[in-house]
Biotite code that builds the C-alpha atoms (Angstrom):
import biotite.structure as struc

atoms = struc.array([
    struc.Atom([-49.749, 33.735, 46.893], chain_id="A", res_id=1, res_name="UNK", atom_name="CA", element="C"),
    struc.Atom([-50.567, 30.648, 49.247], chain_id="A", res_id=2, res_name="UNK", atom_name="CA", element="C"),
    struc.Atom([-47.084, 28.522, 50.525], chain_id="A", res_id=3, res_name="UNK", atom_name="CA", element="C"),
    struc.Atom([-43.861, 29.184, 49.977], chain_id="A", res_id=4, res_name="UNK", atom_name="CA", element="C"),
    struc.Atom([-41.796, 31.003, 47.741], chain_id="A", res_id=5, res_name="UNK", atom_name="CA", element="C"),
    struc.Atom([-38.839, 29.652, 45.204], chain_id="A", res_id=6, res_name="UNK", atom_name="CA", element="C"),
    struc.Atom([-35.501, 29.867, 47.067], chain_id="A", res_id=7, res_name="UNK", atom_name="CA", element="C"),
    struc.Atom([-33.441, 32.473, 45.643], chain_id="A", res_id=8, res_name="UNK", atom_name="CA", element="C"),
    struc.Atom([-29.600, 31.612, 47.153], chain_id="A", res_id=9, res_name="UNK", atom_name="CA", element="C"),
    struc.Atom([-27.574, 34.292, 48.992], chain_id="A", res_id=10, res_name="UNK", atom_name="CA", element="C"),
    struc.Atom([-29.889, 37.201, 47.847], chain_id="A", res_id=11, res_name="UNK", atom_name="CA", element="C"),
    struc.Atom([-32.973, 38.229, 50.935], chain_id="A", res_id=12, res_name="UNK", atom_name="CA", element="C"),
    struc.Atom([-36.546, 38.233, 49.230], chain_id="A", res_id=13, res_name="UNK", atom_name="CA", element="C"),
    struc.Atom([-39.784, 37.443, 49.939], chain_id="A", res_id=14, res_name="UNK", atom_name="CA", element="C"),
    struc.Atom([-43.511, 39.069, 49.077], chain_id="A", res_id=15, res_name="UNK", atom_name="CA", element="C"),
    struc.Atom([-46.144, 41.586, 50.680], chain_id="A", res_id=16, res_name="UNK", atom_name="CA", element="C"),
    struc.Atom([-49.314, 42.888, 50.291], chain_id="A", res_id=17, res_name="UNK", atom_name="CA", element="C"),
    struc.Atom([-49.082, 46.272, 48.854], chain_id="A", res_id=18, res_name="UNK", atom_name="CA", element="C"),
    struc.Atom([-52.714, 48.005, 48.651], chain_id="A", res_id=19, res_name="UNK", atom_name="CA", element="C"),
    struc.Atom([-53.998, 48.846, 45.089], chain_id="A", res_id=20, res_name="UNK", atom_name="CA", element="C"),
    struc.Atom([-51.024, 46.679, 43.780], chain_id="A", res_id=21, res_name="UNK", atom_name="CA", element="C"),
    struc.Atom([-53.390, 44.461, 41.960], chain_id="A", res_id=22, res_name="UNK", atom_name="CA", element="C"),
    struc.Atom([-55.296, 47.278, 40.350], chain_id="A", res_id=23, res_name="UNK", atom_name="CA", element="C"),
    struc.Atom([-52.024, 48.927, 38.813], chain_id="A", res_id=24, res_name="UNK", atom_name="CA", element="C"),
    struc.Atom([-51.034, 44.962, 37.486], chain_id="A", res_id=25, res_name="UNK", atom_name="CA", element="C"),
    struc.Atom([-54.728, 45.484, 35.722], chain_id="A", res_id=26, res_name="UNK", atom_name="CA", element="C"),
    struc.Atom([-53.699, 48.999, 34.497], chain_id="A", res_id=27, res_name="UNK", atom_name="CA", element="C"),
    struc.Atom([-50.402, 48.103, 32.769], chain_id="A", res_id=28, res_name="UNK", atom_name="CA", element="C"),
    struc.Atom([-51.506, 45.206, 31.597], chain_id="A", res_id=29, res_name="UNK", atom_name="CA", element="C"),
    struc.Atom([-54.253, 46.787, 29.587], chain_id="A", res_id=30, res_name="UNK", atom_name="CA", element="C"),
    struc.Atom([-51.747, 49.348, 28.391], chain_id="A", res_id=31, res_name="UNK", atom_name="CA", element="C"),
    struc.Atom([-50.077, 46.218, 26.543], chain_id="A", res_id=32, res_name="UNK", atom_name="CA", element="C"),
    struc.Atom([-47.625, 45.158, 29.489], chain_id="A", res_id=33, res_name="UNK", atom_name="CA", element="C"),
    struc.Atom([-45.883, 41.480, 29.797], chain_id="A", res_id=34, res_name="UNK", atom_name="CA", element="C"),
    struc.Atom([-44.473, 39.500, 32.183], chain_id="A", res_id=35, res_name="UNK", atom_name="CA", element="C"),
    struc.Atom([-41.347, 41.106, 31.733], chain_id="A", res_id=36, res_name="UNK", atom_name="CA", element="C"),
    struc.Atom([-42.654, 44.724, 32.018], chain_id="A", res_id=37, res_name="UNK", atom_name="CA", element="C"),
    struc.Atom([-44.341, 43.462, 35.288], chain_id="A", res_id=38, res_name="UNK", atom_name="CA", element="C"),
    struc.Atom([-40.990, 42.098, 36.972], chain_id="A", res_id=39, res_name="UNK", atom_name="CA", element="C"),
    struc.Atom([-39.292, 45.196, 35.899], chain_id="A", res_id=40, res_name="UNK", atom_name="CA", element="C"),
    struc.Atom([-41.975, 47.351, 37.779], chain_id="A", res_id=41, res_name="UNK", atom_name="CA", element="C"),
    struc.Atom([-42.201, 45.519, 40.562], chain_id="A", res_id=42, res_name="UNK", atom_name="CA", element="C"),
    struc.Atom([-38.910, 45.423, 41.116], chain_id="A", res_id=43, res_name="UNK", atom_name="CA", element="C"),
    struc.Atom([-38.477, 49.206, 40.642], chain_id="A", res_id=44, res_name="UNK", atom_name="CA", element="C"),
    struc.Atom([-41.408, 50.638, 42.777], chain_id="A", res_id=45, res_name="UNK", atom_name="CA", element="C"),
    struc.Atom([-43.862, 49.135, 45.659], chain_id="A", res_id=46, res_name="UNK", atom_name="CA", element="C"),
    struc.Atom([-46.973, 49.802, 44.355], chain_id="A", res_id=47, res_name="UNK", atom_name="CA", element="C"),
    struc.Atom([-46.033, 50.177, 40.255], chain_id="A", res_id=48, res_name="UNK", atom_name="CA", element="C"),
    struc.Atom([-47.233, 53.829, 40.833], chain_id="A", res_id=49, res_name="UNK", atom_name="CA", element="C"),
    struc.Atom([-44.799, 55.725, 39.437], chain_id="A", res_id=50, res_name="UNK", atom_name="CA", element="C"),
    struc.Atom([-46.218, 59.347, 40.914], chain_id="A", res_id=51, res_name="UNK", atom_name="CA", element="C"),
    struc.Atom([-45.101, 57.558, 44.389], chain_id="A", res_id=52, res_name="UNK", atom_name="CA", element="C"),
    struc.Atom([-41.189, 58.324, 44.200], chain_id="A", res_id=53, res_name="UNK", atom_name="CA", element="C"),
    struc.Atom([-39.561, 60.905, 43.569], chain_id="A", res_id=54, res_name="UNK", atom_name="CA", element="C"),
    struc.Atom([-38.938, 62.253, 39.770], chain_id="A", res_id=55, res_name="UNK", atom_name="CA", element="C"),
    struc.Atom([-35.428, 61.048, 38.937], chain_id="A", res_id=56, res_name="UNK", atom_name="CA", element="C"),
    struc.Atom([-35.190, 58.653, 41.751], chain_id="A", res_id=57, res_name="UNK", atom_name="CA", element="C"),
    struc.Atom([-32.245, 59.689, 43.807], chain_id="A", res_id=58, res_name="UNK", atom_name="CA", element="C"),
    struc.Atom([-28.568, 59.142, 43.382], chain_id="A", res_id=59, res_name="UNK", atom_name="CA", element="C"),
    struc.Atom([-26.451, 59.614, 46.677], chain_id="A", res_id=60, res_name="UNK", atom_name="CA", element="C"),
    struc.Atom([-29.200, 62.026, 47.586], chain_id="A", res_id=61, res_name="UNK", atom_name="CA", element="C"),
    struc.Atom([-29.155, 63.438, 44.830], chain_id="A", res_id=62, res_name="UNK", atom_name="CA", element="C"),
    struc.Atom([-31.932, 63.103, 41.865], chain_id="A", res_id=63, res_name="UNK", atom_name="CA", element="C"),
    struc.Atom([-30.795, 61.554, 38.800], chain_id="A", res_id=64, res_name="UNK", atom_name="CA", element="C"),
    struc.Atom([-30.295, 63.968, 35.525], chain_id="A", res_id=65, res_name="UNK", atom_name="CA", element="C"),
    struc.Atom([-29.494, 64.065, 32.012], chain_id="A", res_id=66, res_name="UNK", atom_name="CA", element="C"),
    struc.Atom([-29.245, 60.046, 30.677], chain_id="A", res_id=67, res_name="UNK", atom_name="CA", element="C"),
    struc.Atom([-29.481, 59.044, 34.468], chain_id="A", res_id=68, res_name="UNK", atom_name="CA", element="C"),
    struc.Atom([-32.280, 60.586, 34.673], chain_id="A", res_id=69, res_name="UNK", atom_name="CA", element="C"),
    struc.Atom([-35.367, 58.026, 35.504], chain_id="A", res_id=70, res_name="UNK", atom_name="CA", element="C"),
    struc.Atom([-39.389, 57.664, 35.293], chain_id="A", res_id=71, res_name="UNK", atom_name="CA", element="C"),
    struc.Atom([-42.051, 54.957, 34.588], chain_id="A", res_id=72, res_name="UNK", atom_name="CA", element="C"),
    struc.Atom([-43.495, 51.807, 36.706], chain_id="A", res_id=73, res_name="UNK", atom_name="CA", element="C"),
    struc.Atom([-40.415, 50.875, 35.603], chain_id="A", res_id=74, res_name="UNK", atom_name="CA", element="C"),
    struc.Atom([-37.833, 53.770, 36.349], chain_id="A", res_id=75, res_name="UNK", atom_name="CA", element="C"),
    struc.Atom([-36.153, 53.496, 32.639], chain_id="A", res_id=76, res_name="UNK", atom_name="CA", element="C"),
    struc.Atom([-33.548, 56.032, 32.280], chain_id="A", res_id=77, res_name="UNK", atom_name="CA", element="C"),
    struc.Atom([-33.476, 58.836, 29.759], chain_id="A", res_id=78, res_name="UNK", atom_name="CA", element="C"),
    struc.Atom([-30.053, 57.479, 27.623], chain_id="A", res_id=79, res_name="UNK", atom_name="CA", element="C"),
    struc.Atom([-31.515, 54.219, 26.988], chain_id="A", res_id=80, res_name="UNK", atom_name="CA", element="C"),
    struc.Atom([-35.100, 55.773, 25.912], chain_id="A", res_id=81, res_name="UNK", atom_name="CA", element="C"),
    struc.Atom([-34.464, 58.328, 23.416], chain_id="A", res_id=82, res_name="UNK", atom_name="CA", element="C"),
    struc.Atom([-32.391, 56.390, 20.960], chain_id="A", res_id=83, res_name="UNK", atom_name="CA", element="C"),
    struc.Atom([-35.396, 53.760, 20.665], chain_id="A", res_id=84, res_name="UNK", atom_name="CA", element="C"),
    struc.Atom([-38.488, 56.011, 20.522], chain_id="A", res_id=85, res_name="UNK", atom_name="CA", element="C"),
    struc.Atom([-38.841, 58.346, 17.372], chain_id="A", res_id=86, res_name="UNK", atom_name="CA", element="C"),
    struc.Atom([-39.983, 61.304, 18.718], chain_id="A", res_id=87, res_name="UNK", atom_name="CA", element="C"),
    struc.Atom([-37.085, 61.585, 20.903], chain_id="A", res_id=88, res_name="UNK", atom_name="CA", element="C"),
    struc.Atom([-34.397, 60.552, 19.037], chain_id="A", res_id=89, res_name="UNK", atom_name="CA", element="C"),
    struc.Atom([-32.638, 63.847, 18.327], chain_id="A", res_id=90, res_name="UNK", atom_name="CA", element="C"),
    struc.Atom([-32.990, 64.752, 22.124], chain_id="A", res_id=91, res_name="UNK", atom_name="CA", element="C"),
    struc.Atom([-30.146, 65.580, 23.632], chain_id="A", res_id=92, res_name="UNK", atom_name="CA", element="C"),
    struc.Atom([-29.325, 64.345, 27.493], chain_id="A", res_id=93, res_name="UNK", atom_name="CA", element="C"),
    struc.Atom([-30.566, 68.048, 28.591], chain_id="A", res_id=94, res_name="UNK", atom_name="CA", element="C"),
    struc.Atom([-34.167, 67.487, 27.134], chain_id="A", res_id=95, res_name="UNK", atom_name="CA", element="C"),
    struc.Atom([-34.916, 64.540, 29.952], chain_id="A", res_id=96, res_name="UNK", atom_name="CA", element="C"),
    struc.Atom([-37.934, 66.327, 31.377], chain_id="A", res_id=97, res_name="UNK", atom_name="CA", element="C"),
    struc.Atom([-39.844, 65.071, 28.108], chain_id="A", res_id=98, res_name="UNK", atom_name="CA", element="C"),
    struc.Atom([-39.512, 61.977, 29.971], chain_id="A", res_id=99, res_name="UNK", atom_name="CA", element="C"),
    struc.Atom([-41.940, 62.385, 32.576], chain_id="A", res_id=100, res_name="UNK", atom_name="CA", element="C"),
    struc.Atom([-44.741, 61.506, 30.006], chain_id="A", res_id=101, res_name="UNK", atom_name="CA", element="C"),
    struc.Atom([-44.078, 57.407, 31.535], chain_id="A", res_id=102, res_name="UNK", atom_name="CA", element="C"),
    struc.Atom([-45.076, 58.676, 34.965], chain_id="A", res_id=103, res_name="UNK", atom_name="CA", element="C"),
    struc.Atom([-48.361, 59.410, 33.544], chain_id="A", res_id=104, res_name="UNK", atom_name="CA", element="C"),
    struc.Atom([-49.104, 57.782, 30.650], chain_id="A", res_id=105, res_name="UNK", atom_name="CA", element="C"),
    struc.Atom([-49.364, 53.882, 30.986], chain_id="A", res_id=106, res_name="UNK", atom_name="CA", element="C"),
    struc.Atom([-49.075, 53.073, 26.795], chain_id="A", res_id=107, res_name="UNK", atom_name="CA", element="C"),
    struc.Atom([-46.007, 55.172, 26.117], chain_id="A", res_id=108, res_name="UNK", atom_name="CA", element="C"),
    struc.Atom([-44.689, 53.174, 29.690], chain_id="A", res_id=109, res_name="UNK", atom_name="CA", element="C"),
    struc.Atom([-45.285, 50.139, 28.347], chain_id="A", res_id=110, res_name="UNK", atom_name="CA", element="C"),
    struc.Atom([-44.069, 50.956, 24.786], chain_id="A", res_id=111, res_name="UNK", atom_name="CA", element="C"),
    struc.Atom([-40.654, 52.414, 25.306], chain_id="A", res_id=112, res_name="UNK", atom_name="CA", element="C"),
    struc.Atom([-39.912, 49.466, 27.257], chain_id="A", res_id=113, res_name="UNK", atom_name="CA", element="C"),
    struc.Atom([-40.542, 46.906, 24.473], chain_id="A", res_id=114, res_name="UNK", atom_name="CA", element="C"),
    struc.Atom([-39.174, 49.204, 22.511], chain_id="A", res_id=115, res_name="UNK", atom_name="CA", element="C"),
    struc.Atom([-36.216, 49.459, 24.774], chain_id="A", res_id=116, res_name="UNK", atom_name="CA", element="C"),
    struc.Atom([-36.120, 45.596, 25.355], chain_id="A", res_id=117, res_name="UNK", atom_name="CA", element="C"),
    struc.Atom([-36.047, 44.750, 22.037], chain_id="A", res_id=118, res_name="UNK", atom_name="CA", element="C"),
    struc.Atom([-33.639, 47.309, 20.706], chain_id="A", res_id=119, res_name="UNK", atom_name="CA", element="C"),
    struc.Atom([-30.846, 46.437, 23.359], chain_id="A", res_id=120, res_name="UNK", atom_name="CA", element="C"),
    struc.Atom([-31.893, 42.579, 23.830], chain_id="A", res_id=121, res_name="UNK", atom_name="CA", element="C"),
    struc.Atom([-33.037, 40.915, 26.894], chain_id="A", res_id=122, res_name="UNK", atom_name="CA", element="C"),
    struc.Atom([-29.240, 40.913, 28.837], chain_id="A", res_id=123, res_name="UNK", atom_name="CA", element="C"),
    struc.Atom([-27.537, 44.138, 27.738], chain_id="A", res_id=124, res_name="UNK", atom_name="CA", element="C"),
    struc.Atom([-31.153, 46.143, 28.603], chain_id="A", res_id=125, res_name="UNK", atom_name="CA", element="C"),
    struc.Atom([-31.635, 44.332, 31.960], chain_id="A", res_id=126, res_name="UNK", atom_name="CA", element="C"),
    struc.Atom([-27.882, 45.682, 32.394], chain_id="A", res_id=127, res_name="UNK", atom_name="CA", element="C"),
    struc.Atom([-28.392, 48.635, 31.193], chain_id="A", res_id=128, res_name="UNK", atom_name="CA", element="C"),
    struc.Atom([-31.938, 48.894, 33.026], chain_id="A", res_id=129, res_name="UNK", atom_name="CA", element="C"),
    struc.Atom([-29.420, 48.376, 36.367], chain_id="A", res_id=130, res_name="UNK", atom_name="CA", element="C"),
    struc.Atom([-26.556, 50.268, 35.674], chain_id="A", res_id=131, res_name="UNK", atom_name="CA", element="C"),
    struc.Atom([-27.158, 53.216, 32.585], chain_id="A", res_id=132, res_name="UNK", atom_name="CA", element="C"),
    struc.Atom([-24.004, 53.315, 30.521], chain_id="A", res_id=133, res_name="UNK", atom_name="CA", element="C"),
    struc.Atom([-22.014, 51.614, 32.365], chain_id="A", res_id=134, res_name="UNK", atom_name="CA", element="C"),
    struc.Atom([-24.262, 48.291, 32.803], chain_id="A", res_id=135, res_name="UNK", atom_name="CA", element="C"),
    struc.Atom([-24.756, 48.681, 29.002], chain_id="A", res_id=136, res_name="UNK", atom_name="CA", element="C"),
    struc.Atom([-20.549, 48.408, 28.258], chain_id="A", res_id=137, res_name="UNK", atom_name="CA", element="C"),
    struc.Atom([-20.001, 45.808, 31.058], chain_id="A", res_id=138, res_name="UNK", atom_name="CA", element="C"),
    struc.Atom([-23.081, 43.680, 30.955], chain_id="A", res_id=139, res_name="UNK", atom_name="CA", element="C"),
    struc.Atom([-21.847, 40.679, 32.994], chain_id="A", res_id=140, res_name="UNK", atom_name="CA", element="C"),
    struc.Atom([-20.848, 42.861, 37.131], chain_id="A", res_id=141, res_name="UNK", atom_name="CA", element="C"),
    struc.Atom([-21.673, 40.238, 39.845], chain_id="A", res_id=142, res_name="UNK", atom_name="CA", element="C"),
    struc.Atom([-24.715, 43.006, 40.461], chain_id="A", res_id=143, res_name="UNK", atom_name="CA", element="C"),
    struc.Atom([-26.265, 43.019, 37.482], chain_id="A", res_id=144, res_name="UNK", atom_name="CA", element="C"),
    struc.Atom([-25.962, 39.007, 37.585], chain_id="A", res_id=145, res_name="UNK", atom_name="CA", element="C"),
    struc.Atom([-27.837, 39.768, 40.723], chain_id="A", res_id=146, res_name="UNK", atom_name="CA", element="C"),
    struc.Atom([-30.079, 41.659, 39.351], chain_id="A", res_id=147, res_name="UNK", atom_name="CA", element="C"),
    struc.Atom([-30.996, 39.490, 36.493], chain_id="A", res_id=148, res_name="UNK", atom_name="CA", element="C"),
    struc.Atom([-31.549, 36.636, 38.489], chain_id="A", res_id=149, res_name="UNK", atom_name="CA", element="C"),
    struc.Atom([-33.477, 38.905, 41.193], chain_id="A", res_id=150, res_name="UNK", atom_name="CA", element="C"),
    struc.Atom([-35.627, 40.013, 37.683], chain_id="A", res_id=151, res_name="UNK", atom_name="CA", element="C"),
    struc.Atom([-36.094, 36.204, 36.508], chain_id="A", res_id=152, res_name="UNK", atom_name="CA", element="C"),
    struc.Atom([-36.985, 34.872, 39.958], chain_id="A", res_id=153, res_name="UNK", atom_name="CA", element="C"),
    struc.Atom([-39.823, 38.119, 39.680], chain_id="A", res_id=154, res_name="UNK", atom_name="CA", element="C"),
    struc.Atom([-40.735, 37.127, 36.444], chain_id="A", res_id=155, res_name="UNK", atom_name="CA", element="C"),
    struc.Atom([-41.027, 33.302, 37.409], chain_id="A", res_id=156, res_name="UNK", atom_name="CA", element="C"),
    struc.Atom([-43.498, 34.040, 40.318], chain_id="A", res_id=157, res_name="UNK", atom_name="CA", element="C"),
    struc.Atom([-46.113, 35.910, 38.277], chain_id="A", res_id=158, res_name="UNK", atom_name="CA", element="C"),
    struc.Atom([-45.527, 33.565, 35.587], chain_id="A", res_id=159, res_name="UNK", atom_name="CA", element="C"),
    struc.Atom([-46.509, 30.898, 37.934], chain_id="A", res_id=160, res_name="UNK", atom_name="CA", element="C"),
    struc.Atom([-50.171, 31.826, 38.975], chain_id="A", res_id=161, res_name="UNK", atom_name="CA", element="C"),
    struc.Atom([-52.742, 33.862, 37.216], chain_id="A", res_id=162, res_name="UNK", atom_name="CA", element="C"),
    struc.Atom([-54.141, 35.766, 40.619], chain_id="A", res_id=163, res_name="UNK", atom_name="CA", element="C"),
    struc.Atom([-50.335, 37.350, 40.861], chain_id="A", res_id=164, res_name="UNK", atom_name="CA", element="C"),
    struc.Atom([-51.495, 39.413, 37.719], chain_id="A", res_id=165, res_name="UNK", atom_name="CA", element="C"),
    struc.Atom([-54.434, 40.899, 39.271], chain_id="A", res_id=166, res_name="UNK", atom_name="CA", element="C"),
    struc.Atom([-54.069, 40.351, 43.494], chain_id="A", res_id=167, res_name="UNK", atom_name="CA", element="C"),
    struc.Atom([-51.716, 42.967, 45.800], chain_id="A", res_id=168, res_name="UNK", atom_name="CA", element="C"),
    struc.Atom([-49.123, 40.653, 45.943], chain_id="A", res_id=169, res_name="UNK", atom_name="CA", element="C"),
    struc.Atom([-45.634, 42.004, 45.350], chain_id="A", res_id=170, res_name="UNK", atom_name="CA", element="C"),
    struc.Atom([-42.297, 40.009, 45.351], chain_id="A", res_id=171, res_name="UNK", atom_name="CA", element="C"),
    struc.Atom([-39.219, 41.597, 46.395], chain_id="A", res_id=172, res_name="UNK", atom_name="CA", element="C"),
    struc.Atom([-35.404, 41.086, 46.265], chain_id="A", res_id=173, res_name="UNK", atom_name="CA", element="C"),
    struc.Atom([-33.050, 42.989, 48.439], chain_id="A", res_id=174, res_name="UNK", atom_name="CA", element="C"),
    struc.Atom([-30.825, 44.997, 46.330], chain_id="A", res_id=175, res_name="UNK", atom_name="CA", element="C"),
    struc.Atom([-28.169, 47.299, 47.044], chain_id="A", res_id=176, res_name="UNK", atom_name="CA", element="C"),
    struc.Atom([-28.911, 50.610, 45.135], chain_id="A", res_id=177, res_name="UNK", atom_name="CA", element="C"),
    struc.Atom([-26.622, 51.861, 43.095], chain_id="A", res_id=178, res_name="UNK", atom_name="CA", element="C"),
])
């Protein structure tokens, strides 16, 4: 990305070169991926490699189980999944392992996210996508607001030139994790 990037108020951003960023971009976007898919994942992990963090993800040290629990480019959690996809609709919070099929499997990534996104709509999902549950019941926290914005800003910046699909560019936005 050559000059300088949109100002995004009160929230510390910027971008980076991540190493084989560009190649994973290629990857999910052959596996059907969007913009939105692509903000998502960047957002959630450096190098959209989802074998480079922890199973889970981590809360308070912790990894995440049951509904919390988290995989994917795009770390979706295990509640909002299996009500959307089929296969794992009768699941029960206990089966969550099933998820780690996203870590490895780009299509079924990329399709329980649409799936996801279009099920819960573009606001409650992005809250929910923040905050499980509790971002799904109270969609409108000053951090997921935050997080939304930090998501559209994302979404904006690979929107605005084709090399951000396919160069090692990644844009960030400081978040606190929750």
């Amino acid at each position: 990305m050559s000059g300088q990037l949109p100002p995004l108020p009160g929230m510390e951003h910027g971008s980076e070169n991540i190493s084989g960023l560009g190649r994973n971009k290629q990857a999910y976007i052959a596996a059907g991926a969007d913009l939105d898919f692509l903000a998502s994942a960047m957002m959630e992990t450096k190098a959209m490699d989802p074998a480079s963090y922890p199973r889970g993800d981590q809360l308070k040290g912790v990894p995440k189980v049951k509904d919390d629990f988290n995989v994917g480019a795009c770390k979706q959690n295990w509640g909002m999944m299996r009500p959307v996809y089929f296969p794992w609709k009768k699941l029960g919070p206990n089966d969550y392992l099933t998820a780690v099929a996203l870590n490895y499997d780009k299509n079924l990534d990329v399709l329980i996210y649409k799936l996801c996104l279009r099920s819960y709509g573009q606001t409650r999902f992005l809250a929910g996508h923040r905050n499980g549950s509790t971002g799904l019941d109270s969609p409108n926290t000053p951090d997921i607001n935050n997080f939304i914005r930090a998501w559209r800003w994302t979404r904006s910046l690979l929107d605005s030139d084709s090399n951000n699909l396919t160069n090692d560019v990644r844009f960030f936005v400081v978040l606190p994790p929750i």
